[in-house]
Steps between C-alpha positions, in 0.01 A plus 500: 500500500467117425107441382366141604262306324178361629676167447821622749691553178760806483512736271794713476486927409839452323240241220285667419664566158639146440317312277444128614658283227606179626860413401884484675527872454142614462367339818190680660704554875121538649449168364777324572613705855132379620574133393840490679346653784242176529766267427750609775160522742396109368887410594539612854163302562597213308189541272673280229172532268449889533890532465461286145205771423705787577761405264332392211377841526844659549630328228220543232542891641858525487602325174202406278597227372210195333324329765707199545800657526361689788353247703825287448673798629246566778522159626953544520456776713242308728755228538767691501379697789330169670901383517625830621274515790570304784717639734758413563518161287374649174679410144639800334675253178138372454304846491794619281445243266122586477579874472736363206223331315242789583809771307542222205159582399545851506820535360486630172177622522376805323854713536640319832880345459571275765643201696287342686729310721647822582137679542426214740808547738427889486126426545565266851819711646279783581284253630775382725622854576171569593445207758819574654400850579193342660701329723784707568477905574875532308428383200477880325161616297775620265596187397157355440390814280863397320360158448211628292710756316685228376215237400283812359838610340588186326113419366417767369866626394375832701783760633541431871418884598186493322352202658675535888109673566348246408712286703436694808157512498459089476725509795269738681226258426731215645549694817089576530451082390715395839353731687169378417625089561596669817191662596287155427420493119189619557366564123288828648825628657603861322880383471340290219368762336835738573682228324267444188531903408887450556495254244283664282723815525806241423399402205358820355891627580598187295285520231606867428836390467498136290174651233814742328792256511542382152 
């Protein structure tokens, strides 16, 4: 059973014996499941300042890197995500070139190995997969929970298998986030709450996985 903080944070049972070091693959997944959880909340309501909040916080959380690294790479996923959210005119080659410059500055950082052009066009095709689904009842949950496999894959050179929990849980949290934009996006609304311990629960599934790959 999920305990919440007086603040509305989550903490998950399956913590309890992580220890919260910030880094790629020592990420606290309280820390940085509650920060998502904000930032997806901030971008349904087009809260462009709480979203830029949210992610600083995500990404101090998730890859602790220096300060101005992380509000550099705060501020690419804001506009990133400000270009990738009208619908339907949005512009997926612009928020994939801010997702590019938000994985230059963590490429190569304390163990990770990648290519950030490549991260970035991972990063925004579950993005896409995911707004298609939105919109149409055939796109498959399969195929979205392949989407993350993939990006989580490739980032943290993780072994698909390991990491497909992981995967399904964000996409639980997805399914609880459009039900909630459904509902009203009411911030008191439980779905909110449902969908902060699913991503909570994601990334303690993800941590246990990327903290032993060498």
């Amino acid at each position: 059973m999920q305990r919440v903080t007086p603040a509305g944070a989550v903490r998950h049972p399956g913590t309890e014996g992580v220890v919260p070091v910030a880094g790629p693959r020592l990420f606290d997944p309280v820390l940085v499941g509650n920060r998502e959880a904000d930032g997806w909340a901030a971008y349904y309501r087009h809260e462009w300042p709480r979203f830029l909040v949210a992610a600083v916080g995500m990404v101090s959380a998730g890859f602790g890197m220096d300060r101005r690294r992380t509000l550099a790479g705060a501020w690419y996923v804001l506009r990133a995500n400000q270009l990738w959210s009208p619908y339907p005119d949005n512009q997926p080659d612009g928020a994939r070139a801010y997702m590019r410059l938000f994985y230059a500055l963590v490429a190569n950082h304390d163990g990770l190995r990648l290519d950030p052009a490549r991260a970035a066009r991972l990063e925004v095709e579950w993005w896409r997969i995911h707004r298609e689904r939105q919109h149409d009842d055939t796109v498959s949950r399969d195929s979205l929970v392949d989407a993350l496999v993939e990006l989580y894959g490739y980032v943290y050179t993780a072994d698909p298998a390991a990491i497909r929990p992981a995967a399904e849980h964000r996409v639980n949290a997805m399914d609880l986030s459009d039900r909630w934009v459904a509902a009203g996006r009411d911030r008191a609304h439980p779905l909110l709450a449902a969908e902060r311990r699913a991503l909570v629960a994601s990334y303690a599934a993800l941590r246990r996985v990327v903290e032993h790959v060498p």
